[in-house]
N, C-alpha and C positions, 0 to 999 in steps of 0.2 A: 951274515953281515946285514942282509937287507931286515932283519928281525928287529934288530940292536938299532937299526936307524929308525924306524917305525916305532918304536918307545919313545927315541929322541924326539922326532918332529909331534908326536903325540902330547908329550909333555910339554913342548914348546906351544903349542895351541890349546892348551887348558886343560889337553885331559883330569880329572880327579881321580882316575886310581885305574892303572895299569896292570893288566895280568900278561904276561907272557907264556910260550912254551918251548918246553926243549928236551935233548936229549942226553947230549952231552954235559958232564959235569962242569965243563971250563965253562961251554955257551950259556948255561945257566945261570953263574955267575957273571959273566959278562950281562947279561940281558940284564939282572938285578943291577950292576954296576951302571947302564947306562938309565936306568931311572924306573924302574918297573917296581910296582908292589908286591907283584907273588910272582910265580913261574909255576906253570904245573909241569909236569915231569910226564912226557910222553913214553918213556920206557915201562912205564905201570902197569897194570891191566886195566883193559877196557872199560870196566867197572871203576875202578878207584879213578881213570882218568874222567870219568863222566859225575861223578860225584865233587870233583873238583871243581868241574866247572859248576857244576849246580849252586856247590858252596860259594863260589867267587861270583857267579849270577845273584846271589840274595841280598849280596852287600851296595848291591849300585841298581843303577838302572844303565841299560845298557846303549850307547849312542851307535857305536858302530864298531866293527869288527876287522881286524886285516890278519889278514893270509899270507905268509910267504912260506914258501919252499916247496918242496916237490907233494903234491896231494896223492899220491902212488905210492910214495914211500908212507908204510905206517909203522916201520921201526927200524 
């Protein structure tokens, strides 16, 4: 929930291009639903998930970054 708000109030304040992350299939969709441009897919491996962000790092500059959910869980 608090991911999917963090898109909203992002977009609401000018972000230009939102990347989300997630693991479930639904949440993913959801996050794209409330306004996100990509989602990277944390169920990946370590590799393809760090390559995504790379790829999503190239396309912007980066202003700042939020975190929600448990940082102990990594899948």
């Amino acid at each position: 929930m608090s991911g999917k708000l963090a898109v909203q109030i992002a977009k609401l304040l000018g972000a230009g291009r939102i990347v989300g992350t997630g693991r479930n299939p639904d949440s993913i969709k959801q996050v794209l639903e409330s306004g996100a441009d990509a989602v990277i897919d944390l169920k990946r491996s370590d590799e393809e998930i760090a390559d995504s962000f790379k790829k999503e790092a190239r396309k912007v500059t980066i202003s700042f970054l939020i975190f929600c959910g448990d940082a102990r869980q990594k899948y």
